[in-house]
N, C-alpha and C positions, 0 to 999 in steps of 0.2 A: 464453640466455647468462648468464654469472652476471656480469657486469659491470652496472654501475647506474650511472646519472647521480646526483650529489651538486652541492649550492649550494655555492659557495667564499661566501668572508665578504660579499662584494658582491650577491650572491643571486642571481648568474647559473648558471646549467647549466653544467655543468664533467664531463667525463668520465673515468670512474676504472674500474680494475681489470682485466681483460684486453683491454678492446675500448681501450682504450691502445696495447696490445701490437700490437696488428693493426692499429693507426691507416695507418701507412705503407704497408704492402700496399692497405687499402682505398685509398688514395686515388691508389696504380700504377693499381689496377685501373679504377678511374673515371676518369682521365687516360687509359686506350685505348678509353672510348666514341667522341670524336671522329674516332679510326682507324678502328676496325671501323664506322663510319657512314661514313666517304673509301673505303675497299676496297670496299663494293661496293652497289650501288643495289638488289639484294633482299631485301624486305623482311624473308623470313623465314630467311634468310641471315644476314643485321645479328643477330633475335631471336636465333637459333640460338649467334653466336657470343657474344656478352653475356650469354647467358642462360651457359655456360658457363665465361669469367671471373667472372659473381656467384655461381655455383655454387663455384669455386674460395676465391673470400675464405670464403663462408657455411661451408667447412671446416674449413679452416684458424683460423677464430676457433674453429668449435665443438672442434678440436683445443685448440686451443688453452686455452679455458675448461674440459673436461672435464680438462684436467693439472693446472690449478690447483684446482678443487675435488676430485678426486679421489683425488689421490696426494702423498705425501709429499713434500719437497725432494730428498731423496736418490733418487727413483722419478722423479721429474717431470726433471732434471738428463740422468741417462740414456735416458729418452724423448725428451727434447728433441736429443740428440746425434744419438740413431739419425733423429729427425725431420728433421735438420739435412743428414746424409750421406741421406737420400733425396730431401730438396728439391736436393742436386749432382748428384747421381745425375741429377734432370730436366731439370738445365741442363745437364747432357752431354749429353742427348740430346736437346735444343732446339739445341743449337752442331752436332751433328751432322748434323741435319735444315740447317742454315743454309748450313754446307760442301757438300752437295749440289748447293746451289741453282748 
């Protein structure tokens, strides 16, 4: 990832550059371990489904990261739109799966 941790003036670890960007997601994503450990008592059920919420973040940053080092403002801008209408795009079909139920 091309984000770095940086000393702010105090000399503590302070984190900069995209893994910023993704702070908020990770930290959705870590707030549904206590879930997917209450749904269901096996064991490789729990791995299975965490393991593919961490697979989800570990994209989306590297998405993420490869726009910023890779492409222009103007390229990165319309990547990030079409990025934008595909992550609605999965919450239509997450709300669809819901209406089912």
């Amino acid at each position: 990832m091309a984000s770095k941790r940086q000393k702010n003036k105090k000399g503590k670890s302070t984190i900069s550059g995209t893994e910023s960007l993704t702070m908020k997601s990770r930290l959705s994503a870590q707030a549904l371990t206590p879930l997917i450990k209450s749904v269901t008592s096996d064991f490789e059920a729990r791995l299975l489904l965490q393991d593919s919420i961490d697979g989800i973040v570990r994209e989306a940053e590297a998405f993420v990261s490869y726009l910023y080092c890779m492409t222009t403002p103007e390229k990165r801008s319309k990547l990030l739109s079409s990025y934008r209408q595909f992550l609605k795009d999965m919450i239509t079909d997450v709300d669809m799966v819901l209406k089912k139920k």
